[in-house]
N, C-alpha and C positions, 0 to 999 in steps of 0.2 A: 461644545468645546472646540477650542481653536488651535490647527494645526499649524505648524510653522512649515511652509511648502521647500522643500527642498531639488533646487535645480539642476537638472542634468548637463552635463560637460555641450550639448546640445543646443537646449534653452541658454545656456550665456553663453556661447558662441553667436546665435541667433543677436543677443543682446548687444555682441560686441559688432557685429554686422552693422546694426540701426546707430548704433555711436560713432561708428564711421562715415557714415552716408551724412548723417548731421555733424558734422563737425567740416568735414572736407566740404559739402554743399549746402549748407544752411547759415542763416546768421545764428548768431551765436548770443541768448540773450542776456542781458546784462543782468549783476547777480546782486546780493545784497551790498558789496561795498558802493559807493559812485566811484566816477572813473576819479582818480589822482589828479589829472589834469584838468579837469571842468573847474577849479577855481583859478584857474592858470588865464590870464589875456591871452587871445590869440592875436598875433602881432602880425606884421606884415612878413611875408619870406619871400621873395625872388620864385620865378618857377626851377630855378636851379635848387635851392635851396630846398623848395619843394619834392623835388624828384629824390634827392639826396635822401633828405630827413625819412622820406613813404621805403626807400631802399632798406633803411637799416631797420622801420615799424614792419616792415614786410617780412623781412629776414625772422628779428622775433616773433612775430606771428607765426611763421612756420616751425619755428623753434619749440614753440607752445602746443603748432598740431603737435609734430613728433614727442614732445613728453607726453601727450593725450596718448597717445598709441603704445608708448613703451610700459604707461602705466598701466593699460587697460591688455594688455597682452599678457604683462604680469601675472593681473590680477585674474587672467583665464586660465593661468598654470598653476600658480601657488599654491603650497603641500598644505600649507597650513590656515583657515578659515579668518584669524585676527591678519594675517597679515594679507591675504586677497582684500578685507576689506578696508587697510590702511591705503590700497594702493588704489581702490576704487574712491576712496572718500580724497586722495590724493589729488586724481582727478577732477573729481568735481571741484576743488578749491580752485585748481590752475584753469578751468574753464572763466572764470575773472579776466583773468590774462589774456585770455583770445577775445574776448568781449572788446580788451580796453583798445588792443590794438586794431581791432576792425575798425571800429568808432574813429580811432585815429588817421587811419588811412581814410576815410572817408571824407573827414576832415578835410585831407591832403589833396582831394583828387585821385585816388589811386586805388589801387584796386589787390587782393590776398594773393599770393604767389599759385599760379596755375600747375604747378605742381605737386602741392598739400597731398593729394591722394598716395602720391608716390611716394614723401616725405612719413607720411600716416603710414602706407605697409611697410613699409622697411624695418621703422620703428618698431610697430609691432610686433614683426618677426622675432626680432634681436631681444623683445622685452619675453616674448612665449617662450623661448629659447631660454634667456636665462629663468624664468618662473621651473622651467625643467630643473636645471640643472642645483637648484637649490636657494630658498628664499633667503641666506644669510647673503647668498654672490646676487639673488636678485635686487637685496637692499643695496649692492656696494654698488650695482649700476645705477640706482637712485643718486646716491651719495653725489657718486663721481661725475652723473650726466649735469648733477645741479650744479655742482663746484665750476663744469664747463660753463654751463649756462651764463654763471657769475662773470663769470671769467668776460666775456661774452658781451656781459649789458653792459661791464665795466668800460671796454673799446668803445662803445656806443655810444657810452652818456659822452664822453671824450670827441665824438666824431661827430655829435649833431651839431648843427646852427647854434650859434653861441647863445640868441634869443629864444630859441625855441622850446619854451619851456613846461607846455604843454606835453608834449613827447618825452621833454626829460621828467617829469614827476610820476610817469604812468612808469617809464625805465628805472626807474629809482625804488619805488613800490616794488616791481616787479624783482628787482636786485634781492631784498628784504626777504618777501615770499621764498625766493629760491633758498635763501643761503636757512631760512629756519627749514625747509623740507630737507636740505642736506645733512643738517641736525638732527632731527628726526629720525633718520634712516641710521646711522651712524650709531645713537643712542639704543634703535632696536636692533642692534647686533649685524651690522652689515660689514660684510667682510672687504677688506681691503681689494681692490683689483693689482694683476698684475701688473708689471708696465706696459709692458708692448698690447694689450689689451686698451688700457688707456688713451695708448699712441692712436692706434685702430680708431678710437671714438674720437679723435679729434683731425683725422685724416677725413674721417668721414663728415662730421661738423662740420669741414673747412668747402668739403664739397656741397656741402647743403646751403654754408651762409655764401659761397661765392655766385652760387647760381641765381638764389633765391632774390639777390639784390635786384637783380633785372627781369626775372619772370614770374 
């Protein structure tokens, strides 16, 4: 007869350890979709062009660690079993998104933002934190972190090389992805955030997408 084994706050701490280590130091492999842009020409771009374009695929990248980390912190607090594993199964979808961008940067010449690890614990702090405080406010940091995100790609598709259209299809997808997890979260009962909490996450986003452009 088959036991269903039930993990200690210990064993997924452990678990969330090894998700960190690979995601911040490993490639990240590509999942079942292809990437968006593989039917896209790659056209000539200026090395200006080039530095530009890997700034703002870096930036989301990093964007991507930290939802990996707010969702997997989450999902190490959360009261409730269906919703740890929405926020685990969360995860594994937006691991895509780090796949697409890596590829892309590589493309570029360029290389993930050397600060990921620190972008990853922050995240996670902030996502264990709220998994405490109650999974309907844990949903609403879903909600809200995605609407930023949107917010986010929207500047970006705006800011790339007018031809580069590779970068824009993988940004465009990724725009899509965000805005149905927003939905998501929202539909399973996530409660609205304050304002000045909101303010807080986009003070903080502004410090992660200004750094993240150049390192």
């Amino acid at each position: 007869m088959n036991k269903q084994r039930h993990y200690s706050i210990v064993d997924r701490l452990i678990f969330q350890i090894d998700h960190a280590v690979r995601t911040c130091f490993t490639e990240t492999p590509l999942g079942e979709r292809q990437n968006p842009g593989a039917h896209c020409h790659e056209t000539n771009l200026s090395q200006k062009e080039k530095s530009h374009a890997a700034g703002l695929m870096r930036v989301n990248h990093s964007g991507e660690v930290a939802a990996q980390a707010l969702y997997r912190g989450q999902a190490l607090t959360a009261h409730l079993k269906q919703v740890r594993e929405a926020m685990d199964q969360a995860a594994e979808e937006e691991k895509e998104h780090l796949a697409w961008c890596e590829q892309r940067l590589k493309e570029l010449g360029s290389h993930t933002s050397h600060l990921d690890p620190f972008w990853y614990g922050g995240a996670f702090l902030i996502g264990a934190v709220a998994g405490l405080v109650g999974d309907q406010w844990s949903l609403g940091f879903v909600a809200e972190t995605e609407r930023q995100v949107v917010r986010h790609l929207k500047n970006h598709l705006q800011r790339l090389p007018e031809h580069d259209k590779r970068s824009a299809a993988i940004l465009e997808q990724m725009e899509i992805d965000e805005n149905h997890h927003a939905t998501l979260a929202v539909e399973s009962g996530a409660h609205e955030l304050p304002e000045f909490i909101k303010q807080v996450m986009k003070y903080c986003s502004k410090v992660m997408t200004t750094t993240a452009y150049y390192i």
